[in-house]
N, C-alpha and C positions, 0 to 999 in steps of 0.2 A: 541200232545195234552196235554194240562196243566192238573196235577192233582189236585185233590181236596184240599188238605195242599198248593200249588202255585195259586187258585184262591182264599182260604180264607185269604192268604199274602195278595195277589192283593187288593183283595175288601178291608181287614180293612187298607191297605196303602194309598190305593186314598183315601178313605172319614175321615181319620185322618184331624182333627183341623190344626194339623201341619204338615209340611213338613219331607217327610219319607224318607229316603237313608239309603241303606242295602246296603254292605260290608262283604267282606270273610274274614280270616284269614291272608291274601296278600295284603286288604286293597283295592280290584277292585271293583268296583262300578256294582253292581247288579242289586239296586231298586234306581230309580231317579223319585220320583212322580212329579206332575204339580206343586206342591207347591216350590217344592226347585224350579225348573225352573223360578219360579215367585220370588224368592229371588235373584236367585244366575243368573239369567241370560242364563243356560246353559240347552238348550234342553236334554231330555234323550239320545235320539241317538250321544249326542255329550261328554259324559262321561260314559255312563253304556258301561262294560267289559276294563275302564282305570283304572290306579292304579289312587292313593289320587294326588301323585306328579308328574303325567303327565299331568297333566293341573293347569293354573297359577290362583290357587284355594287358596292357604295358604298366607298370609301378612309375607311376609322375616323376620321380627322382630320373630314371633309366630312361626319359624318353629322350634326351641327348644321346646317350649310347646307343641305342636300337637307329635312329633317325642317322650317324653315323655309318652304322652294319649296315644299313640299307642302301647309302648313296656306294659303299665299296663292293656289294653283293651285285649292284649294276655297272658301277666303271671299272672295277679293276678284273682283268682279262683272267687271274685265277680262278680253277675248279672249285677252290674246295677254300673255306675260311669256316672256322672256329670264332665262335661267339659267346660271349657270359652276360647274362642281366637277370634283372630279377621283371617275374609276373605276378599279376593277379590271377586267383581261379576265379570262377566263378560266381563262391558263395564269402568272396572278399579279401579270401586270406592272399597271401605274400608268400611267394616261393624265390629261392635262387634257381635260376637255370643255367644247361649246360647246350648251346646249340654248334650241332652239326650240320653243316649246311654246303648242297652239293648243284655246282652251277649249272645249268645248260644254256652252253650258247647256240646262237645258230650261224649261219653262215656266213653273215659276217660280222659274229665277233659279238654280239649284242646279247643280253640275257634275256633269255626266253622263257625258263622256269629255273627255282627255285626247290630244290627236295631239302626239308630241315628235320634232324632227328635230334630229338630232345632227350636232356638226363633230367631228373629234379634233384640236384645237388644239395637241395638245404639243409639236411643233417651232416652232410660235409663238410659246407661252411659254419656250421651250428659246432660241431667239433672242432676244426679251426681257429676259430674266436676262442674257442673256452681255453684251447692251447698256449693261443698268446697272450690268455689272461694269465693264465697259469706259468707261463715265463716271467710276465711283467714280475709276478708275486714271487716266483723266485728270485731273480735279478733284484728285487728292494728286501727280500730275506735276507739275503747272502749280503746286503749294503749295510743291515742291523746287526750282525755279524760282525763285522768286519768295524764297525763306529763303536755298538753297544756295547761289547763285552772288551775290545780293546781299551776304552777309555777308565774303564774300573778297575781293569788288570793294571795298567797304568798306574792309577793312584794307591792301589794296593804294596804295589812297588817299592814304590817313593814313600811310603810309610813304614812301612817294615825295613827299610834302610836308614830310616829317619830314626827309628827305635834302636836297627842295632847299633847303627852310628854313638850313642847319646845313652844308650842305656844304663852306664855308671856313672851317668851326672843327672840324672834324670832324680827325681825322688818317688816315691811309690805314688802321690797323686798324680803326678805326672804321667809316669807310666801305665795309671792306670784308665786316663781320659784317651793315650794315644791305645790301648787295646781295643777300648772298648768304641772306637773310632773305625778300629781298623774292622772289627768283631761285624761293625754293622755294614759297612761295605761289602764284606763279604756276604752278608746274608744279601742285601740289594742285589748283589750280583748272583745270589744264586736263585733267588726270585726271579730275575731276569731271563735265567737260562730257561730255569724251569717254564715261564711264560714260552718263549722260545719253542723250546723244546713240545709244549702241549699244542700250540698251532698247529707246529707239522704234523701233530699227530692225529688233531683232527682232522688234517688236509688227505692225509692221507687214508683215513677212516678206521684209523688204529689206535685212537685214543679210548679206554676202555670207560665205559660208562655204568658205575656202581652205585645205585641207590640204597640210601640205608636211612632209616628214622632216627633225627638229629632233632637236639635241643637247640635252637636260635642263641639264645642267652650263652650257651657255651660255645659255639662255634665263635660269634661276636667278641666275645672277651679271650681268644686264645687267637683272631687276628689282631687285637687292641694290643696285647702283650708284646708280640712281634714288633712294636711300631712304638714302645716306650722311650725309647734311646733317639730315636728321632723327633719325636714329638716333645719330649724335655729340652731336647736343644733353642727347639721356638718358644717353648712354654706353651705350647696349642695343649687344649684338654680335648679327651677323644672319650666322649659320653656315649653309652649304652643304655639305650630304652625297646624294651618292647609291654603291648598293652598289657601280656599274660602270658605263662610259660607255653609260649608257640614249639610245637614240634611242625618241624615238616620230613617229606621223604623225596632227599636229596644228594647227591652225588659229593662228598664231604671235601674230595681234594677240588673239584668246581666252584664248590660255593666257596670254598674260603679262597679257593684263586679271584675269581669277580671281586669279594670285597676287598681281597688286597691292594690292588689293584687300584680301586675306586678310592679308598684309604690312604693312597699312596699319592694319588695325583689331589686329592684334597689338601694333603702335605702340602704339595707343591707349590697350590693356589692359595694356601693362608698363612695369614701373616704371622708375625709374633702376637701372641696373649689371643689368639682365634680361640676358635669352636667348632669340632667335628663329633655329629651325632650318627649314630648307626640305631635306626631304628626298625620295627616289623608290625603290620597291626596285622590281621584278618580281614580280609575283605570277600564273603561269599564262600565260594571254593577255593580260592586261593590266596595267598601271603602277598604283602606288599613287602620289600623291603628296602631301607631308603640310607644313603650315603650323604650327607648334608652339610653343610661348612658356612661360615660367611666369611671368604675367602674375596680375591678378585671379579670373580663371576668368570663368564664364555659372552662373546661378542653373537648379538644374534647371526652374523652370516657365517658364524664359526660353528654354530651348532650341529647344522645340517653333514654337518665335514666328519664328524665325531667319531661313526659308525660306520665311516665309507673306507670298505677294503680295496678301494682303487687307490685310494690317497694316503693311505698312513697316516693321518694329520694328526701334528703335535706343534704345541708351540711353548716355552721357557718357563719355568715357574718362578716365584717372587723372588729367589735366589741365585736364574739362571740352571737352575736343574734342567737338563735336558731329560728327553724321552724318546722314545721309538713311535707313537703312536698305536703302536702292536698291539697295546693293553686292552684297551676298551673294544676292539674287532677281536679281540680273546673274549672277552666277558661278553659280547652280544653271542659268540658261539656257544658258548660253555650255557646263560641263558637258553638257548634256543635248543639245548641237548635236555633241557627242564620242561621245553614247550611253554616256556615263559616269554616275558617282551621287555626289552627295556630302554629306556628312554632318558633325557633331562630335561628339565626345566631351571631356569639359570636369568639373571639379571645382571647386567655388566655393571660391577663394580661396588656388589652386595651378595654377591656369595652364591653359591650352587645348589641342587639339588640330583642328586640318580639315583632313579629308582628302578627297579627290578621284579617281576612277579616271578612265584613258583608255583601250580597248583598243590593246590593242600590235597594231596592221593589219600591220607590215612583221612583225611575227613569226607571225601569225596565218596566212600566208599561205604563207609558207616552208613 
């Protein structure tokens, strides 16, 4: 028959808020209430009278921390210590815990039980991370900022000084290579912003998402126009192929953000007297469409970097063009607002390929 001190355990264990496991000196599980059961998976009768580390309870990483908690839950003469690690439940998954844990010594000094009340913190810490990813990604915004649009306001500067300085010695060819110099800087630069600017707006889930039934051939040829003044200074030819007059149904300032974008860093990696193709065929339900160059190519261990918003990765074009890397983690968003995928395929030192799907919606539907 339970005495009186083992039913007033009982009673304030079951009706505690939180999940109660009591614990000896040896670390055998004593009290297993319905709460930890409901956390951690593991009926009473299937742990109370096992040690801690006879059942697959600890996450292998944490078993240094917990093996830690344990030798201070018996030497150190404090009531009461605070504990974090992460467990297993029962049917394998990985939890963070928060343990509360309250000591009983006995007379001299020695622990004698253990009462632990548990949180399961992991959507807390699941919050937490996304935080300080979420800083990371402002902290390298705010560095693209502060490199990216200084550096072109810079030369915009020095140009328009360079004109007014010079301008009545200047002859009209002249003046009209430094406009149209300056004409395209500004547009780079307000491409730029605009990139910029559409990130945050996905980040923040305010970037408006407008599908409408678009000709390929005309989207294609009015980013090709954009890019004539750059692409006559290499002499790159920037060809437009598609198999047949493809329509798709797609978000017009998106797609033509992606190809710009893709168009732009093709710039970047081909040479003089190159070749940059924007193509689209049909495949199934959906559009392929493809940004191609035979430029410098991408280093295979460079590939994988391309599309990772943790890294930004950029690296110089054949003229030391700088970039942000921001472009292409715009163009996988902008893609993925189409429920498309997009990828490359690339050989160092022979030129690129990115490609991009859209589902074809007007055909999908027919």
């Amino acid at each position: 028959m339970k005495s009186f001190d083992e039913k007033r355990l009982e009673f304030y264990a079951n009706n505690s808020p939180l999940p109660v496991i009591e614990w000896d000196a040896e670390f055998i599980v004593s009290v297993w209430t319905g709460d930890a059961e409901r956390i951690f998976g593991w009926k009473a009768e299937e742990v109370v009278g096992k040690k801690i580390m006879e059942f697959n309870f600890i996450y292998e990483p944490d078993i240094p921390i917990v093996e830690e908690t344990m030798k201070k839950l018996i030497t150190e003469k404090s009531n009461y210590l605070v504990s974090s690690n992460r467990n297993y439940r029962k049917d394998g998954d990985m939890i963070y815990c928060r343990w509360y844990n309250t000591i009983l010594h006995d007379r001299n000094g020695k622990t004698q039980f253990i009462l632990s009340q548990v949180i399961d913190i992991t959507e807390r810490v699941k919050y937490e991370q996304e935080l300080l990813q979420l800083n990371k990604e402002k902290d390298r915004f705010l560095s693209i900022l502060s490199h990216d649009l200084r550096s072109p306001f810079g030369a915009l500067h020095n140009l328009s000084m360079l004109l007014k300085e010079n301008i009545r010695r200047y002859d009209i060819e002249e003046i009209e290579v430094q406009v149209n110099t300056i004409n395209e800087s500004i547009q780079n630069t307000y491409n730029l912003l605009e990139d910029l600017l559409g990130w945050v707006r996905i980040q923040q889930n305010r970037m408006p998402y407008k599908p409408q039934k678009l000709v390929l051939s005309d989207v294609f040829n009015n980013v090709i126009g954009a890019f004539t003044q750059s692409a006559n200074i290499k002499n790159i030819k920037i060809l437009e192929f598609t198999a047949e007059r493809i329509e798709v149904v797609a978000d017009e300032n998106m797609l033509k953000a992606i190809l710009r974008n893709l168009v732009s860093n093709a710039l970047k990696f081909t040479d003089i007297n190159g070749v940059i193709i924007i193509s689209a065929i049909q495949v199934e339900a959906e559009v392929k469409i493809a940004v191609s160059d035979n430029g410098i190519g991408i280093k295979p261990d460079d590939i994988s970097k391309l599309f990772d918003m943790s890294n930004f990765f950029t690296t110089k074009g054949i003229s030391g063009e700088e970039g942000t890397g921001l472009g292409l983690i715009l163009c996988k968003e902008f893609v993925g607002k189409h429920s498309g995928e997009i990828w490359v395929e690339s050989e160092f030192g022979k030129g690129s390929a990115f490609y991009f799907t859209i589902p074809d919606i007007s055909r999908s539907k027919s």
